[in-house]
C-alpha positions in Angstrom: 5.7 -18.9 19.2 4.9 -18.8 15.5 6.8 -16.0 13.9 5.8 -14.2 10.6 7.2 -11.9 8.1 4.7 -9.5 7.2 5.8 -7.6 3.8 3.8 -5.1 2.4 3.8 -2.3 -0.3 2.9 1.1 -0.3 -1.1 -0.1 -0.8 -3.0 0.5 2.2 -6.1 -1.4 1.6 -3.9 -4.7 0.3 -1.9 -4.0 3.4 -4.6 -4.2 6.3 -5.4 -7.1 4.3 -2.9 -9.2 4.4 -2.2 -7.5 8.6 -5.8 -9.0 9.0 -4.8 -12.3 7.7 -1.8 -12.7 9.9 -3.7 -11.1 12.7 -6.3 -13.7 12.4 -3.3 -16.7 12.8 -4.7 -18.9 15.4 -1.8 -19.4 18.5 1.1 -16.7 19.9 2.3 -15.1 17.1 5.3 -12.4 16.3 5.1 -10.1 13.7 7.9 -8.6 11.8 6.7 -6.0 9.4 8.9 -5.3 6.4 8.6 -3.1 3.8 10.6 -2.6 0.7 12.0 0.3 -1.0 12.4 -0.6 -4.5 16.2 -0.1 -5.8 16.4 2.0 -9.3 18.3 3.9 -11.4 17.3 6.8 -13.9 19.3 8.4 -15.9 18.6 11.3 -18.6 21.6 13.0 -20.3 24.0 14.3 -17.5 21.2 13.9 -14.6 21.4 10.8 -12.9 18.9 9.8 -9.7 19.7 6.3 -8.1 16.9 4.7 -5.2 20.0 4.8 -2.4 19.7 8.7 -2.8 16.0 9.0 -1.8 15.9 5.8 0.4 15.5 7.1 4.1 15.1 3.7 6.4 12.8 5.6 8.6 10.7 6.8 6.2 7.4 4.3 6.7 4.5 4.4 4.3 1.1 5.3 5.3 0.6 0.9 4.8 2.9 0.1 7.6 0.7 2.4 9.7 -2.3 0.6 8.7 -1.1 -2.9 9.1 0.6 -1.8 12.6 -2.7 -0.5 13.6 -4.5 -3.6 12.4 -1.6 -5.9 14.4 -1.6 -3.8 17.9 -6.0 -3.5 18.1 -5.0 -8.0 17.6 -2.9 -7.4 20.8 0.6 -7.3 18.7 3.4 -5.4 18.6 5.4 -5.5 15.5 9.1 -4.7 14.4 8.4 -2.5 11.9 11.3 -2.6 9.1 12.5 -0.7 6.1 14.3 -2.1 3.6 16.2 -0.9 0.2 16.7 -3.5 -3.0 15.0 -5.6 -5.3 11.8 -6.7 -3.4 11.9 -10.8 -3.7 15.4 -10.9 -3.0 15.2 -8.6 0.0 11.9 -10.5 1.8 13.5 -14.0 1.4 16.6 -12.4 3.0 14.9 -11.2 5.9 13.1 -14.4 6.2 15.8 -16.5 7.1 17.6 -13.7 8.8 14.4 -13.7 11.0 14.1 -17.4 10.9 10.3 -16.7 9.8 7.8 -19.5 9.9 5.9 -17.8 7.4 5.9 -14.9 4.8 2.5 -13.1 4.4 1.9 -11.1 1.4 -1.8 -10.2 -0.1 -1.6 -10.4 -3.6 -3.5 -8.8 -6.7 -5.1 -10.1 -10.1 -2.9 -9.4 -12.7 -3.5 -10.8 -16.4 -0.2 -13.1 -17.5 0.8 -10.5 -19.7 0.6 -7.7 -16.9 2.7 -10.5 -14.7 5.2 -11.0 -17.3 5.7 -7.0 -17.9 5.8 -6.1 -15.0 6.4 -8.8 -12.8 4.8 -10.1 -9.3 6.7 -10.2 -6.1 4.3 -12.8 -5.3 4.3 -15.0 -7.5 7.8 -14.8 -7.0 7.8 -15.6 -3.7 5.4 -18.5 -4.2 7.8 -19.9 -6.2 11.6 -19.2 -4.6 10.6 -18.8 -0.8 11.9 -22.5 1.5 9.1 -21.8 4.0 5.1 -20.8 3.3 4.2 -18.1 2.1 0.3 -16.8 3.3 -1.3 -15.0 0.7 -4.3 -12.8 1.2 -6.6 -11.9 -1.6 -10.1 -9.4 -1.5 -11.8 -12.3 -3.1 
């Protein structure tokens, strides 16, 4: 059985994409669907609001309801996970915790400048993952 780490945002349409892309995986394949709450910290005078204070680990996105959807009408039944920390970090991690064949991601056109401001968790992954890493794209 192939298995495959699914990660997605909080982007529904990039999300049934890249659920679509995994779905379409010739063979057996098991799904585990991961997605990431981003760690932070803001502060502003006195007032202080770190991500562990909002983070609720049952609290899916409307994306992991799409992709499940996508996954269970392809005749599988993800484990649906949410995790909190830096997004690369976290998705490698559950990769090997997983033992994953695969990471799947969809990704999105960014200029260079747009990747190096703000960053890609793709691109990232692409370059630090040890296993494949599937990416789906709209075009």
């Amino acid at each position: 059985m192939y298995n495959v780490l699914l990660a997605v945002d909080t982007n529904e349409d990039r999300s049934a994409l890249a659920a679509e892309a995994v779905a379409n995986l010739p063979g057996e394949i098991e799904v585990v669907l991961v997605n990431v709450f981003e760690e932070f910290n803001v502060s502003d005078g006195d007032a202080r609001v770190d991500s562990s204070e909002l983070y609720d680990e049952d609290d899916f996105p409307e994306s992991v309801t799409a992709a499940t959807q996508i996954l269970e009408a392809a005749g599988i039944d993800p484990v649906k996970r949410r995790e909190h920390g830096e997004p690369t970090e976290v998705i490698l991690a559950v990769a090997e915790e997983i033992d994953a064949d695969s990471i799947a991601v969809s990704g999105r056109k960014r200029s260079p400048a747009g990747k190096a401001i703000f960053g890609s968790v793709t691109q990232s992954l692409l370059l630090s993952a040890d296993r494949p890493v599937i990416v789906a794209t709209s075009d």
